[in-house]
RODO-2510 file (C-alpha; in nm, 4 decimals, decimal comma):
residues 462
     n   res          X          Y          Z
     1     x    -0,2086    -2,4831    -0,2415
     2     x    -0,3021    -2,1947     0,0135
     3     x    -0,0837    -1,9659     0,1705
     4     x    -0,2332    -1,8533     0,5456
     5     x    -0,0394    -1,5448     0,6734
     6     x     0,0025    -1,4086     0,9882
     7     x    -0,0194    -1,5400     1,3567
     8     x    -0,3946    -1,4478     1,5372
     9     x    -0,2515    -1,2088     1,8006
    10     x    -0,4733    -1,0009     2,0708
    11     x    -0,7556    -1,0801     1,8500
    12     x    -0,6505    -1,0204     1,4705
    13     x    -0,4194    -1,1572     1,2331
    14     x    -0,1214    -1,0284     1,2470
    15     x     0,1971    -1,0208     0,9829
    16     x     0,4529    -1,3023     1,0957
    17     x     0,8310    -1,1478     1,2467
    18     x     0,9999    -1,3442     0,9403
    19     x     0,9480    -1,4542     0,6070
    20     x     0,9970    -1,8119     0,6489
    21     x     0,6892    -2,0961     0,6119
    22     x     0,6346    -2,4177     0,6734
    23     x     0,4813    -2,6407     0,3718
    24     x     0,2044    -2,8823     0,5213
    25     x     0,1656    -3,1461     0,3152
    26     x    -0,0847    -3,4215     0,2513
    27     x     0,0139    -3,7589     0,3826
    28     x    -0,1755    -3,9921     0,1417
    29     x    -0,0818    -3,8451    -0,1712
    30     x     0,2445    -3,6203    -0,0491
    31     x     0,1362    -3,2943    -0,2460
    32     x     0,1694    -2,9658    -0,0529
    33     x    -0,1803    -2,8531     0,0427
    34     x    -0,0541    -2,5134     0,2022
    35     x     0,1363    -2,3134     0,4013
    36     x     0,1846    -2,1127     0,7269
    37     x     0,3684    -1,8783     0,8998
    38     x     0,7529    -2,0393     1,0902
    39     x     0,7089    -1,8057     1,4246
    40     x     1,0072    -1,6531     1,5731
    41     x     1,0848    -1,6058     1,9298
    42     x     0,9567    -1,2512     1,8166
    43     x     0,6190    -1,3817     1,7366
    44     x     0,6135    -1,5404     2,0638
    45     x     0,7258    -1,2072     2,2793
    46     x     0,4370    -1,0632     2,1005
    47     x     0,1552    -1,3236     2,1423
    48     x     0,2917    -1,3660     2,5598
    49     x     0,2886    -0,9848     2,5818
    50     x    -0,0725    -0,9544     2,4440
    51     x    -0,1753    -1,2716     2,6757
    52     x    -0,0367    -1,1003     2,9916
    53     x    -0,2273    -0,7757     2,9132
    54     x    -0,5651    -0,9523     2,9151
    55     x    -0,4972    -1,1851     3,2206
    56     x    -0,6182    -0,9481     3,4488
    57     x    -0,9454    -0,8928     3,2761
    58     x    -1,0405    -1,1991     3,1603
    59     x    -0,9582    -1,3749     3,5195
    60     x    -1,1975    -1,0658     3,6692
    61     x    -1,4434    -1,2012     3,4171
    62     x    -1,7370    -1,4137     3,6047
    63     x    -1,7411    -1,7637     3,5524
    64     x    -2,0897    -1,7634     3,3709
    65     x    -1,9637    -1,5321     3,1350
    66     x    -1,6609    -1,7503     3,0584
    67     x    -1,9177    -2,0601     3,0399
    68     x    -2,1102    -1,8329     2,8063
    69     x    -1,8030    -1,7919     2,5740
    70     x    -1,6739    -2,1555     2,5951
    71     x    -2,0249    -2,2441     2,4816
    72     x    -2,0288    -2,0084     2,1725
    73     x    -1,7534    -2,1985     2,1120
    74     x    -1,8379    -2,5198     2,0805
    75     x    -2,1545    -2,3969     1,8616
    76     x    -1,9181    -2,2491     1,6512
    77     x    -1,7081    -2,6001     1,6225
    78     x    -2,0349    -2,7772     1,5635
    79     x    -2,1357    -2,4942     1,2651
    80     x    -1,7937    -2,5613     1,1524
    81     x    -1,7661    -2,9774     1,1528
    82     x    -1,7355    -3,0783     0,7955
    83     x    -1,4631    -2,8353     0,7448
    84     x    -1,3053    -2,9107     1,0689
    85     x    -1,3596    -3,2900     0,9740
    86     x    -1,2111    -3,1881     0,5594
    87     x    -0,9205    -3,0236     0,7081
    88     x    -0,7874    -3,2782     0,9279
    89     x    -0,8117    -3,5416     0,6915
    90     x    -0,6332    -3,3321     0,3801
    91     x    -0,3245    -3,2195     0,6717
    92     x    -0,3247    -3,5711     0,9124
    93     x    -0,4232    -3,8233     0,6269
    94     x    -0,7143    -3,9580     0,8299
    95     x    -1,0411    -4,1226     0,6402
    96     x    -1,2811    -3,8684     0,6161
    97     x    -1,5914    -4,0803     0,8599
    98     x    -1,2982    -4,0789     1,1021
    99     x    -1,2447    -3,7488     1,1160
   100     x    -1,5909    -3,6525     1,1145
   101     x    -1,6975    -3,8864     1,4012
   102     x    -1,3344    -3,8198     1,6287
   103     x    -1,1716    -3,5673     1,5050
   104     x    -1,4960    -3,3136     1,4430
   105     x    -1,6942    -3,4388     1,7072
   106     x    -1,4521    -3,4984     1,9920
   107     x    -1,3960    -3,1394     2,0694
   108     x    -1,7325    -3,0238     2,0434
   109     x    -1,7878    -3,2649     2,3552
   110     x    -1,5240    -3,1724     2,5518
   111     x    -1,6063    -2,7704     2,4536
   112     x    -1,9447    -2,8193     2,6312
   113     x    -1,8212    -3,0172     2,9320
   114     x    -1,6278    -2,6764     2,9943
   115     x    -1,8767    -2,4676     2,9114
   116     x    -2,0835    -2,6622     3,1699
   117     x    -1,7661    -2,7148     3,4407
   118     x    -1,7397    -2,3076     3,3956
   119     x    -2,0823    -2,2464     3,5417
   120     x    -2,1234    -2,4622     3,7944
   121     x    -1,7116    -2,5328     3,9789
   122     x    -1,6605    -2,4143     4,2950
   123     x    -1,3813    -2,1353     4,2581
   124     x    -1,4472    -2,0604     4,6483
   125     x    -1,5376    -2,2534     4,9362
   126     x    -1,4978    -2,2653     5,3067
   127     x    -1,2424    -2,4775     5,4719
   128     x    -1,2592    -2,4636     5,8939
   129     x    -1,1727    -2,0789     5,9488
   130     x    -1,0404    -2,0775     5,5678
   131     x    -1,1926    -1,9432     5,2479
   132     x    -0,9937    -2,1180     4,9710
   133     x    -0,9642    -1,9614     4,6464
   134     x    -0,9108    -2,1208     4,2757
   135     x    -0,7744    -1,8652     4,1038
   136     x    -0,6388    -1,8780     3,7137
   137     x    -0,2406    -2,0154     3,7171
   138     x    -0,1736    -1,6999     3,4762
   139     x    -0,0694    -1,7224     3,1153
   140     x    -0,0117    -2,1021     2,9424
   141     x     0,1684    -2,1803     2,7110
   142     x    -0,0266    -2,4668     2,4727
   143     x     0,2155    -2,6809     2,3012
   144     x    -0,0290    -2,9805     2,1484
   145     x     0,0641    -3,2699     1,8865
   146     x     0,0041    -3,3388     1,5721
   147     x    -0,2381    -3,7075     1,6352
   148     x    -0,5392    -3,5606     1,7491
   149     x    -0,4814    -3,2334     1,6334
   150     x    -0,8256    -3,0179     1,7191
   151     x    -0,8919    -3,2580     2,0228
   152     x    -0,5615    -3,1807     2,1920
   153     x    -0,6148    -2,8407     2,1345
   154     x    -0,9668    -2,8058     2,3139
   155     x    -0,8496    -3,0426     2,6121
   156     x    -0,5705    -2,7609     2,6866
   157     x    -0,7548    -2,4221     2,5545
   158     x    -1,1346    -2,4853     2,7309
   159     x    -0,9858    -2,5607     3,0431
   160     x    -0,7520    -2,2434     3,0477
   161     x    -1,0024    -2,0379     2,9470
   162     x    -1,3075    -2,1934     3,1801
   163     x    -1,0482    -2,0854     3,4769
   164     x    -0,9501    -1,7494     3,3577
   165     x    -0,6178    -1,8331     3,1927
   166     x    -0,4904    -1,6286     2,8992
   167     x    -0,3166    -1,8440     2,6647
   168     x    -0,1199    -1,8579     2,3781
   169     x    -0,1046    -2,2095     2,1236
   170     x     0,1712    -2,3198     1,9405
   171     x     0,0347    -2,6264     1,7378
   172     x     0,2105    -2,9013     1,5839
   173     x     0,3582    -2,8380     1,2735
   174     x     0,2201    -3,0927     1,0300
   175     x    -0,1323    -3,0028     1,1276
   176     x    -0,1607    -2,6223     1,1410
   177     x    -0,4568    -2,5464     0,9348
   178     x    -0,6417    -2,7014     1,1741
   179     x    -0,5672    -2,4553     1,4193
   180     x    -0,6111    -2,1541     1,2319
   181     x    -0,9882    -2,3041     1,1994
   182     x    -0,9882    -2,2873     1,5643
   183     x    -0,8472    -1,9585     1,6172
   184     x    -1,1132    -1,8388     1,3939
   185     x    -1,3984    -1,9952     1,5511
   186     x    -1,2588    -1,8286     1,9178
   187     x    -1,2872    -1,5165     1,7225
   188     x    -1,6201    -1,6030     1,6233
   189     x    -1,7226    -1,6776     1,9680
   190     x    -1,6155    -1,3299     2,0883
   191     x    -1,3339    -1,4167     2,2821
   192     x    -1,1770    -1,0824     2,4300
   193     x    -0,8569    -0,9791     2,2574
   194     x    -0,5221    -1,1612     2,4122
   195     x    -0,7344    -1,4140     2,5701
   196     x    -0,6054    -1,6864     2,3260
   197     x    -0,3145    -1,6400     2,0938
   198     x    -0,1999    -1,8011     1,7654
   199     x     0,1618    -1,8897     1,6841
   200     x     0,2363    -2,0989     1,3980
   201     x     0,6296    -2,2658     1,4152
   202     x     0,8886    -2,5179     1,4642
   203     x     0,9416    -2,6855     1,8162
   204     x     1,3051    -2,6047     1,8110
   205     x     1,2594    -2,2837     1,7848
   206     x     0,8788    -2,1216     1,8661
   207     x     0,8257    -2,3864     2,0764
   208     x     1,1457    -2,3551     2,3148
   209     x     1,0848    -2,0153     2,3156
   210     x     0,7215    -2,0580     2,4255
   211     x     0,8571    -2,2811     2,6960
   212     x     1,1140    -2,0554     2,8525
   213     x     0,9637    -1,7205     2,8395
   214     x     0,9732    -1,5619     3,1588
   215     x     0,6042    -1,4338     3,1502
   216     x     0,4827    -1,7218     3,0806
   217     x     0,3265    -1,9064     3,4136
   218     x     0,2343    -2,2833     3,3217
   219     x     0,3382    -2,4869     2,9865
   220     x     0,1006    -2,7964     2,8637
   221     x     0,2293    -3,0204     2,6657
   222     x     0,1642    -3,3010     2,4469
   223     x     0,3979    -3,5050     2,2626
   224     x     0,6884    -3,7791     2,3055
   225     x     0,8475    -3,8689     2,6528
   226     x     1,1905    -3,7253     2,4923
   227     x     1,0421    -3,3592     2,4697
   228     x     0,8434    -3,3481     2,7213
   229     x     1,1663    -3,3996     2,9581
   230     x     1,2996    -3,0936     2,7285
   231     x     1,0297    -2,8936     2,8335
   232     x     1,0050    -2,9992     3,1812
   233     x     1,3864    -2,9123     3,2107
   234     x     1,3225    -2,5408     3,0009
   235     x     1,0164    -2,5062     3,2748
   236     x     1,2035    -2,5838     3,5845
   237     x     1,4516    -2,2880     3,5446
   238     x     1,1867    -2,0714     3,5992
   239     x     1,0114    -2,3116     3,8413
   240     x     0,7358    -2,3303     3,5987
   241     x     0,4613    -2,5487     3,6029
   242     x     0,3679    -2,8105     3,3432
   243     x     0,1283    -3,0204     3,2728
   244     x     0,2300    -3,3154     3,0303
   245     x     0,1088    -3,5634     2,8490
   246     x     0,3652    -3,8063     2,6810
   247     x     0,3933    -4,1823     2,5549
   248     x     0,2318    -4,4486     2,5972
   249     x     0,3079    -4,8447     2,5615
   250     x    -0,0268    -4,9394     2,7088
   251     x    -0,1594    -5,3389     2,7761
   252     x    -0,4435    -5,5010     2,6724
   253     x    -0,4850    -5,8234     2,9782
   254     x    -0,7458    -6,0441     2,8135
   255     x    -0,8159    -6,2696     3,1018
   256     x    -0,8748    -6,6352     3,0576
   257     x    -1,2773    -6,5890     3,1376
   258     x    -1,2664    -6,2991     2,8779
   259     x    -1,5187    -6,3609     2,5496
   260     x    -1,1987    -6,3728     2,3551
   261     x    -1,3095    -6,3060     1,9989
   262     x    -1,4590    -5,9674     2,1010
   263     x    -1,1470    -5,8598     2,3104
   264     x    -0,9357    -5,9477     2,0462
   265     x    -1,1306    -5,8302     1,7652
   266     x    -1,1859    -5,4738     1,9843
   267     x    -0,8251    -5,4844     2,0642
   268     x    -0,7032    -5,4803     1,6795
   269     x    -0,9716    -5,2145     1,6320
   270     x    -0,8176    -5,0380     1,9044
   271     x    -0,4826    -5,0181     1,7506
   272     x    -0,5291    -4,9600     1,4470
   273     x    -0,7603    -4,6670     1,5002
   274     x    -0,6117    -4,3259     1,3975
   275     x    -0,3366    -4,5279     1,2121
   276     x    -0,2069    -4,6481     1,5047
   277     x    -0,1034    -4,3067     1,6427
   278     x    -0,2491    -4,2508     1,9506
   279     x    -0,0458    -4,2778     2,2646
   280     x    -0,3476    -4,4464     2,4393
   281     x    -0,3323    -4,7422     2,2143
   282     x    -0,3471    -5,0555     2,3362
   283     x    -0,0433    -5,1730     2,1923
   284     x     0,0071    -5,5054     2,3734
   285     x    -0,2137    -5,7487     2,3715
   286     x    -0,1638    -5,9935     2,6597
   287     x    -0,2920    -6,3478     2,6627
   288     x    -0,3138    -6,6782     2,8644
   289     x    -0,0891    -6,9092     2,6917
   290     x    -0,3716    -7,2084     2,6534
   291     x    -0,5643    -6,9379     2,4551
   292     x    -0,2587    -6,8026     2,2720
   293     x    -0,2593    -6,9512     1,9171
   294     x    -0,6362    -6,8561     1,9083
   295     x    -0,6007    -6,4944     1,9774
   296     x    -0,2974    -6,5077     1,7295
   297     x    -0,5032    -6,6543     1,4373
   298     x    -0,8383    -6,3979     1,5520
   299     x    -0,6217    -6,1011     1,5626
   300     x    -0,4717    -6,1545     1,2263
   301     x    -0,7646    -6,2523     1,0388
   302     x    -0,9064    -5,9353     1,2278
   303     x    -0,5907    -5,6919     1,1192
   304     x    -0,6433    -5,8388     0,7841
   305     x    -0,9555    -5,6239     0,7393
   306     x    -0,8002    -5,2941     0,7972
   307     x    -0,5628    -5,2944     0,5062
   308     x    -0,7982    -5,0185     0,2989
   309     x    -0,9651    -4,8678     0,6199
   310     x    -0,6989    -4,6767     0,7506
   311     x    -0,5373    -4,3992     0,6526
   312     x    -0,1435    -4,3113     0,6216
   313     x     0,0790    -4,2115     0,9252
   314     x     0,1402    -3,8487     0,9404
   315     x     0,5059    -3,8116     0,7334
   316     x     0,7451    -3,9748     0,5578
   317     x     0,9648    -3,9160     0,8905
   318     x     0,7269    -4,1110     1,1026
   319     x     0,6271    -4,3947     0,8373
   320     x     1,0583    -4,4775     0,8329
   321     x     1,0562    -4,4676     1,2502
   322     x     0,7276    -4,7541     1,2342
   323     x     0,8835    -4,9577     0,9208
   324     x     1,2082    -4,9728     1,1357
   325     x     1,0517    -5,1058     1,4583
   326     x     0,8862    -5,3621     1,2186
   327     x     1,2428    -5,4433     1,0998
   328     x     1,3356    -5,4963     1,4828
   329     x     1,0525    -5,6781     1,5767
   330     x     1,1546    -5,9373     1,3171
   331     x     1,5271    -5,9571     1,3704
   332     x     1,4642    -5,9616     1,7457
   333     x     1,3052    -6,3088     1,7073
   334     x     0,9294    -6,1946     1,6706
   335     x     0,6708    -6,3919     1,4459
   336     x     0,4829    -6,1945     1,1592
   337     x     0,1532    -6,2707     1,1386
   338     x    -0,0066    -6,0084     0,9484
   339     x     0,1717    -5,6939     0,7787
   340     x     0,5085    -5,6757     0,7563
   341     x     0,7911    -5,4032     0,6756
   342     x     0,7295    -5,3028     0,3083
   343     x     0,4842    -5,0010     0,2349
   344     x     0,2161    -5,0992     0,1022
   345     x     0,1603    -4,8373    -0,1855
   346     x     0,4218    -4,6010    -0,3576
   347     x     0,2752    -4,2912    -0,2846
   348     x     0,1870    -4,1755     0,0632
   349     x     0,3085    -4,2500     0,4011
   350     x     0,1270    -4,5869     0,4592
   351     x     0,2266    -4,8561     0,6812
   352     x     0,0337    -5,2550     0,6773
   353     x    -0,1914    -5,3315     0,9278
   354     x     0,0679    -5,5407     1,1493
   355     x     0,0439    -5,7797     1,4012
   356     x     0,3610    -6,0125     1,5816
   357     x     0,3333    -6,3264     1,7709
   358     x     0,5630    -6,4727     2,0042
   359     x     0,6887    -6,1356     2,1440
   360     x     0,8911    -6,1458     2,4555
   361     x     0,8845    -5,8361     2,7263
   362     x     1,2715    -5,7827     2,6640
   363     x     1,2134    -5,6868     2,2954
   364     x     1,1964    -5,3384     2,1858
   365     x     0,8486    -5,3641     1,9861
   366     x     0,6914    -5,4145     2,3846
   367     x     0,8826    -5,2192     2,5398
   368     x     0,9063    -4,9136     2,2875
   369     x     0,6265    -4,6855     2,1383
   370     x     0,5900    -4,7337     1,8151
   371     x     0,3238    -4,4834     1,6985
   372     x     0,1661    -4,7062     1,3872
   373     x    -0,0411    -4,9857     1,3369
   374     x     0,1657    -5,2416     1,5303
   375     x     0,0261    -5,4683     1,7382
   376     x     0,2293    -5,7502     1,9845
   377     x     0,0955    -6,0252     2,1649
   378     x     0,2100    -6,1655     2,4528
   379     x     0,1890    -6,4715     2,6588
   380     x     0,1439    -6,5260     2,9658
   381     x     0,1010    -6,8224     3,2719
   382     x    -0,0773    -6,6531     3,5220
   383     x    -0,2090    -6,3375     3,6412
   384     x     0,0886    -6,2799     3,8673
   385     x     0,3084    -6,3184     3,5494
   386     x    -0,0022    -6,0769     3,3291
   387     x     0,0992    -5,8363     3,5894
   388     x     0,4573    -5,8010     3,5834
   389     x     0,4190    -5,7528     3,1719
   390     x     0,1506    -5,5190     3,2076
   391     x     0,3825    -5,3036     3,4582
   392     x     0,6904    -5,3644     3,3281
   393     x     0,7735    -5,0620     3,0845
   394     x     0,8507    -4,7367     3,1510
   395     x     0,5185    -4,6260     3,0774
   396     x     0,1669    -4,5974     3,2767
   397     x    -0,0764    -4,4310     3,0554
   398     x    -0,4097    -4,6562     2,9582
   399     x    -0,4676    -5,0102     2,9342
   400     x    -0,7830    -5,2725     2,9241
   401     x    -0,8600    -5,5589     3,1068
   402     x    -1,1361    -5,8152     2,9808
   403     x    -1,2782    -6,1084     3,2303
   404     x    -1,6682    -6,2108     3,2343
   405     x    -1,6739    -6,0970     3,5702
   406     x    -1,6660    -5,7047     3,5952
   407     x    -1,5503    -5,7702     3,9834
   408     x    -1,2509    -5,9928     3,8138
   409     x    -1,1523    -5,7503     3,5633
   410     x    -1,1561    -5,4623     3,7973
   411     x    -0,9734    -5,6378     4,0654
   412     x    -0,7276    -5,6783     3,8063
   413     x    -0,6840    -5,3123     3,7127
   414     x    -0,6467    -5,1643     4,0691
   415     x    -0,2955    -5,3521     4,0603
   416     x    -0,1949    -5,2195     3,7104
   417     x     0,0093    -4,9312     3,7239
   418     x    -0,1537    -4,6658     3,4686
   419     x    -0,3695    -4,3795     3,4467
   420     x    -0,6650    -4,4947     3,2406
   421     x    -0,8145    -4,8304     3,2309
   422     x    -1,1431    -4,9705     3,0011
   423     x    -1,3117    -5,2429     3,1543
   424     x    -1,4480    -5,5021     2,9188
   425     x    -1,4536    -5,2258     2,6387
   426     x    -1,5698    -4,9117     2,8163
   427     x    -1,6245    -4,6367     2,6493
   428     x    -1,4383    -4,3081     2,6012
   429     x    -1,5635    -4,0568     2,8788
   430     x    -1,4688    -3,6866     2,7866
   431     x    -1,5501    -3,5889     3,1925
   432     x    -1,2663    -3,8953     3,2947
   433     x    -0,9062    -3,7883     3,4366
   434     x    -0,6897    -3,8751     3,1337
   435     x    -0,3024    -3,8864     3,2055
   436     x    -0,0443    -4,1365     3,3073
   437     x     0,1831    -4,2582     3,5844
   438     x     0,5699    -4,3141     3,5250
   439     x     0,7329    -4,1335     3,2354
   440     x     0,3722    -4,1169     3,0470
   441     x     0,3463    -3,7940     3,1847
   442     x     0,2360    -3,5179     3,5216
   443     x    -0,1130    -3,3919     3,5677
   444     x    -0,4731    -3,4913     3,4351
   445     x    -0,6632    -3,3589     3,1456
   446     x    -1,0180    -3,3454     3,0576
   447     x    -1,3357    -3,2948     3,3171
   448     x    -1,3174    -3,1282     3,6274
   449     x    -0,9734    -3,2603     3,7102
   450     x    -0,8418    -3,1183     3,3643
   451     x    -0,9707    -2,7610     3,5005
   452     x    -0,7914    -2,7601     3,8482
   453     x    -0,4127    -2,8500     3,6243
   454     x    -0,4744    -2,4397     3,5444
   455     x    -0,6125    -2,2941     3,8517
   456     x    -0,3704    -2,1663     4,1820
   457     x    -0,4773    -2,2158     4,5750
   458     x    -0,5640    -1,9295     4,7817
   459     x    -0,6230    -1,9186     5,1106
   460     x    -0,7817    -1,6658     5,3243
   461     x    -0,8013    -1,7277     5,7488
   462     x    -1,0935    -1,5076     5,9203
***
C-alpha cells in the first residue's frame, strides 16, 4: 500500500488542510492498494484562490500556445500509457487489455483533438456590424466519476484549458490515483502554476464545497441524475453555470430488417463492456416480437461468454445496488436467462453476466439505471410501439438502431429522443457532441461543441 500526500496546488504538491485519507481499494481482490488525501473546504479555498490568480494570464495566453501545451500533454499521456492503463485496472478493477485500449488510449485521443481545436477555433469573428468574442467562462470546477476515470477527466480539463479556463479537479473517490498520474503529467507538460488544480475528497464535503464557492464561475459534472440535481441546485444560488452529464437508460431498436445475430451479439458486447458501468450503455435491447425468442436464446448464449472477461464493479456498495435490481427484475415478473443474483466468486465485487427476457416498460430494471452487467429485452409490435419504449424513460442519453437500410435506421433515430445514436454499430467518435436530452443531463462534451460549454459571448458593435 502507498500513501500519496498532498493536493497539486498552483503547480506543486502541497500538504492536505487535515489529516484524514481515504483508503482506495482494489475491487477484484478488496485489499487496500493506497491512499490519498480527504480535502477540506480549506483545500478547496486554496486550490480556487490559486485558479483565480492565473485566470487572467492563462486566458491572455494565445491559443497556439495553449494548443502547444494541450499537446505536450497528450505526449506525456501516451509516454505514460501502461501505467495509466496499470493504475486504472489495480483502483477500477478493469482487465488490464481494457484499460490499455479505453482507458489509456481514450484520453490521449481526445487530448489531441484539443490540442488541434486550440489552434485552429475561431475565438473572434465578424457578425453584421458585430465582432463576437469567445472568451474563457472563468474558473471550473471539475467534478468527474469514478467509470471512466482518466477519460472523464480529459473531456472536462482539455476543453477548459484549450479556452483559457483555470480549473481545479475534484475526482471521484474510488479512483484517485489515477488523477494524481494526471496532475503529474500537466506538470510535466509545463502547465503554468494555478492553471489546473488537484483536490483529492469526499463529494459531501470537497465536492459541495467545490460547487458552491463563490469564485468559482462554471461546475462540470459527471455522475448520477440524483447529484447532479444537487449540484445544479448548489450552482443556481450563485447563478452558476453547469455543464452535466448524468444517467443513462439508453435503447438498443433492432429493427426487423436488422442482421440480428450481429446486433445482438454487439449489443451484449455493448453492455457488458466496462462491467456494465457506463451510462451510455445500451441497456435495453428492443426487439420485434416474431424475432423475440431468437434474440433471447443469441443474447444469452452471447452473455454466456463474458463470465471470465469482465472485470468486478467498482465497490462492494455498487455490486449490492446491481444484485438488488437483479432481485427486482425477478420478483417483478422478469425471465432469467443468463446470470442471476448470486456473486459469482467470494472475493471481489463481481456481478454475472445477466440477461432478462420478457421485461415489460413498467418494470424498474427498464426503467431504472442499473450500472452493471444487466441487460433487458423487450418486445415489441411495431415501430410506433419501438418508439414509445425507446422514449419512454426519463432518460435521453445514447441509443442504437440496426435496419439493413442505413436510410431505415436513420429515419428511425431522428424520432428517438436522445443525445447520441450508433447506426448499425458506428463507431465511437471522440470529435461527436456527447450529452443527453431529459434528465440525462445539460450541455455537450467532447469536439468543438465540448469547447464552446467553457467559453462566454462577447460582443463588440463598430
Amino acid at each position: 500500500m502507498k500513501a500519496h500526500d498532498g493536493m497539486y496546488i498552483d503547480g506543486a504538491w502541497r500538504p492536505a488542510a487535515g489529516q484524514d485519507v481515504i483508503e482506495v481499494v482494489n475491487p477484484a481482490d478488496e485489499q487496500v492498494i493506497g491512499t490519498v488525501p480527504a480535502g477540506t473546504a480549506l483545500d478547496v479555498d486554496t486550490a480556487v484562490r490559486a485558479a483565480r490568480a492565473a485566470l487572467r494570464g492563462w486566458a491572455a495566453t494565445p491559443p497556439a500556445e495553449r494548443a502547444a501545451r494541450l499537446a505536450a500533454l497528450r505526449d506525456v499521456l501516451a509516454a505514460r500509457a501502461d501505467e495509466i492503463a496499470e493504475t486504472v485496472t489495480a483502483e477500477l478493477g478493469s482487465p488490464l487489455k481494457f484499460s490499455q485500449a479505453v482507458h489509456a488510449a481514450v484520453p490521449v485521443a481526445v487530448a489531441g483533438s484539443y490540442a488541434e481545436l486550440a489552434a485552429t477555433y475561431a475565438f473572434e469573428e465578424r457578425i453584421g456590424t458585430s465582432t463576437v468574442f469567445h472568451e474563457p467562462a472563468g474558473v471550473v470546477a471539475a467534478i468527474t466519476p469514478w467509470n471512466y476515470p482518466l477519460h472523464q477527466i480529459v473531456a472536462k480539463v482539455a476543453p477548459a484549458l484549450a479556452a483559457g479556463c483555470t480549473v481545479v479537479l475534484k475526482p471521484a473517490e474510488d479512483t484517485p490515483l489515477v488523477a494524481r498520474l494526471f496532475a503529474e503529467a500537466v506538470h510535466e507538460a509545463r502547465v503554468p502554476a494555478g492553471v489546473f488544480n488537484l483536490v483529492t475528497g469526499l463529494g459531501p464535503v470537497a465536492g459541495q464545497a467545490l460547487a458552491e464557492h463563490p469564485d468559482v464561475d462554471l461546475v462540470s459534472f459527471t455522475g448520477s441524475t440524483a447529484v447532479g440535481r444537487r449540484i445544479g441546485a448548489l450552482a443556481a444560488g450563485a447563478v452558476k453555470r453547469v455543464a452535466l452529464e448524468l444517467g443513462g437508460k439508453s435503447a438498443n431498436v433492432i429493427l426487423p430488417t436488422a442482421d440480428l445475430a450481429r446486433a445482438v451479439n454487439v449489443g451484449v458486447a455493448n453492455v457488458m463492456s466496462n462491467s456494465g458501468q457506463s451510462c451510455n450503455a445500451w441497456t435495453r435491447m428492443l426487439v420485434h416480437r416474431d424475432q423475440y425468442d431468437e434474440a433471447v436464446g443469441l443474447a444469452a448464449a452471447a452473455a454466456a461468454k463474458y463470465g471470465d472477461r469482465i472485470g468486478p464493479v467498482v465497490n462492494a456498495r455498487q455490486q449490492q445496488r446491481v444484485l438488488g435490481y437483479i432481485e427486482k427484475g425477478v420478483a417483478e415478473g422478469a425471465r432469467l436467462v443468463a446470470g442471476g443474483p448470486e456473486a459469482p466468486r467470494e472475493t471481489g465485487y463481481f456481478v454475472s453476466p445477466t440477461v432478462f427476457a420478457d421485461v415489460t416498460p413498467d418494470m424498474a430494471i427498464a426503467q431504472e439505471e442499473i450500472f452493471g452487467p444487466v441487460l433487458s429485452i423487450l418486445r415489441y409490435a411495431d415501430e410506433e410501439e419501438a418508439l414509445r419504449i425507446a422514449n419512454g424513460t426519463i432518460y435521453g442519453l445514447s441509443g442504437a438502431v440496426w435496419a439493413g437500410d442505413e436510410a431505415e435506421a436513420v429515419a428511425f433515430a431522428r424520432r428517438m429522443d436522445t443525445g447520441q445514436v450508433d447506426i448499425n454499430g458506428g463507431r465511437f467518435n471522440p470529435l461527436a457532441p456527447f450529452g443527453g436530452y431529459k434528465q440525462s443531463g445539460v450541455g455537450r462534451e467532447l469536439g468543438p461543441y465540448g469547447l464552446s460549454e467553457y467559453l462566454q459571448t462577447k460582443s463588440l458593435q463598430f
